[in-house]
N, C-alpha and C positions, 0 to 999 in steps of 0.2 A: 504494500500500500504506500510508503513510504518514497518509494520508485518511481509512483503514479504522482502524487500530491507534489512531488519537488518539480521535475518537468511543469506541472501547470503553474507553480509558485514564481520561477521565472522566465515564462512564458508572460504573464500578470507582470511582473516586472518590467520586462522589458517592454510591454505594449504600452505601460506608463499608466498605471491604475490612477484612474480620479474619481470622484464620486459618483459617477453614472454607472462605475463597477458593482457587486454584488457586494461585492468587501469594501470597506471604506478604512483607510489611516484611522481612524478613528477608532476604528473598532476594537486597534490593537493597544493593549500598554505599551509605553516605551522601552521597555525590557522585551515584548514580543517582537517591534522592532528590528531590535537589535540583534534577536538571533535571529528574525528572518532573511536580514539582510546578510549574516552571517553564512547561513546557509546557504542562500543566492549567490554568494561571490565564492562560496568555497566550490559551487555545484558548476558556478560558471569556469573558474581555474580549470577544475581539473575535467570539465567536456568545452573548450573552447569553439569546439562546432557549435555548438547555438548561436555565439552570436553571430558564425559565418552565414550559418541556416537566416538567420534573421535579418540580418542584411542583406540576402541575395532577394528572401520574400520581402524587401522593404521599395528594392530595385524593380524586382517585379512589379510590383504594386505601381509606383510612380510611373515606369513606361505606359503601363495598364493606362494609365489618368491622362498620360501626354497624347497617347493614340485616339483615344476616345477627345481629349480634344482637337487633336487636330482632324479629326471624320466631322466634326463639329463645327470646326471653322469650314471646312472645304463644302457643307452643307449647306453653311449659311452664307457663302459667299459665290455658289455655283453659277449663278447667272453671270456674276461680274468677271467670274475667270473664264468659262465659256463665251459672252455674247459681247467679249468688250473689241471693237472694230478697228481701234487704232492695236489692237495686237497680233503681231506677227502669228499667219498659217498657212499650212496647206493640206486641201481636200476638202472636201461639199460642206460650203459656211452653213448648213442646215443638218448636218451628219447627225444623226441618233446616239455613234457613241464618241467621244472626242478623249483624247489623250492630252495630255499639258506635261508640257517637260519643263524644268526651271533649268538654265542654265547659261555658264559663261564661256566663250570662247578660250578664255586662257586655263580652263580646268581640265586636267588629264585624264579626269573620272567622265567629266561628260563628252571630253574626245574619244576615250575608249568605247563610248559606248552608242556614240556618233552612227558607227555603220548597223547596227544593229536595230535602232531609232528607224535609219533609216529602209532597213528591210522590213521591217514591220509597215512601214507607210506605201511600200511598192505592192504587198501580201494584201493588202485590207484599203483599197480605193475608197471606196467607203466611210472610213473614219477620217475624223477634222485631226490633223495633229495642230496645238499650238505651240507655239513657242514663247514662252515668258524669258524675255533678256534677263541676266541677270547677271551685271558684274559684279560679284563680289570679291573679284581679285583687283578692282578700278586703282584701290589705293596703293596697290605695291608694284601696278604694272599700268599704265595711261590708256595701252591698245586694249584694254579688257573691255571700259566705255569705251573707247572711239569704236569697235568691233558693233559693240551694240548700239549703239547711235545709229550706225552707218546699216546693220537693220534694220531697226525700224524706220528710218529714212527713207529706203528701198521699199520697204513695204507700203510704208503711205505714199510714194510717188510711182511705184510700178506692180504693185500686187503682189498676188501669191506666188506665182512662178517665177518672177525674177528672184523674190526672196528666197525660194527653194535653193535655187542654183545657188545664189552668194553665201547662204548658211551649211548647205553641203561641203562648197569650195574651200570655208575659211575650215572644215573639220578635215577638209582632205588634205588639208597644209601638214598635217603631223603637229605643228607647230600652236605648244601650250607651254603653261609655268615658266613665260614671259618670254617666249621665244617668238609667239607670232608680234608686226611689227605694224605700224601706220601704212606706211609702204604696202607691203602686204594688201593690205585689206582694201587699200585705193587701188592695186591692180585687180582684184577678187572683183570688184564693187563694177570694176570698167570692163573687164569678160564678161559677168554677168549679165551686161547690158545698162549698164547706169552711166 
């Protein structure tokens, strides 16, 4: 029994007992206290897995809260990332199911995965892909904005198919993590047709 009752004792501990608990501080003398706590710190020494167990279900937990809100946001803000018309796309502005990719020209993650974006978009005619610019390397690299400027530039003055070319071009450069250059992307910008 003894086995049973300590596991729950700092299991209760560690979840931070306060008065909405069954047991309340209160209930105990300061000498119950004392050896519970006792207990608690000698049961936690010598099984240190609890508090690794408690911490992984604590990470657990908070991804849990971050996913759910971010399904939350992307819910409540569906029309505006779907149906906003100054944003870079390509395939039917009316598609049933639409893809959004965020990303920056000088990131290596969204270049690796550039060609695969775009076989997905050859496979399924059908679906809008959008593209949300997004430099978030602007401050350590200049062409990261000028890259996405000169997108969505392209796109409000020549549409979706010039954009297609210019945004495939600047992924078929290889060139990320401040290798692609101004240069660059004003040649991209002029094959493309701009």
């Amino acid at each position: 029994m003894k086995k049973l009752i300590l596991p729950l004792m700092v299991t209760a501990l560690l979840a931070g007992c306060n008065e909405t608990t069954a047991v309340n501080n209160k209930d105990f003398s300061p000498e119950q206290k004392a050896q519970i706590e006792k207990i608690a710190s000698q049961y936690i020494i010598e099984h240190p897995e609890v508090l690794v167990k408690a911490s992984e279900t604590l990470q657990k937990q908070q991804m849990q809260a971050q996913e759910q809100s971010a399904k939350q946001t992307v819910i409540t803000y569906a029309d505006k990332l779907v149906k906003n018309d100054k944003t870079p796309f390509v395939g039917p502005k009316d598609a049933k199911v639409n893809v959004i990719e965020f990303f920056d020209y000088q990131c290596m993650y969204c270049s690796k995965i550039a060609p695969i974006v775009k076989s997905l978009e050859q496979a399924n005619p059908d679906v809008k892909f959008i593209f949300k610019e997004t430099p978030i390397f602007a401050s350590r690299w200049d062409a990261s904005k000028y890259a996405a400027d000169m997108g969505n530039w392209i796109f409000a003055h020549n549409g979706s198919a010039v954009y297609g070319k210019y945004h495939d071009a600047v992924f078929a450069t290889g060139k990320d993590e401040g290798k692609l250059t101004k240069q660059d992307i004003n040649s991209i910008a002029t094959k493309a047709g701009c």
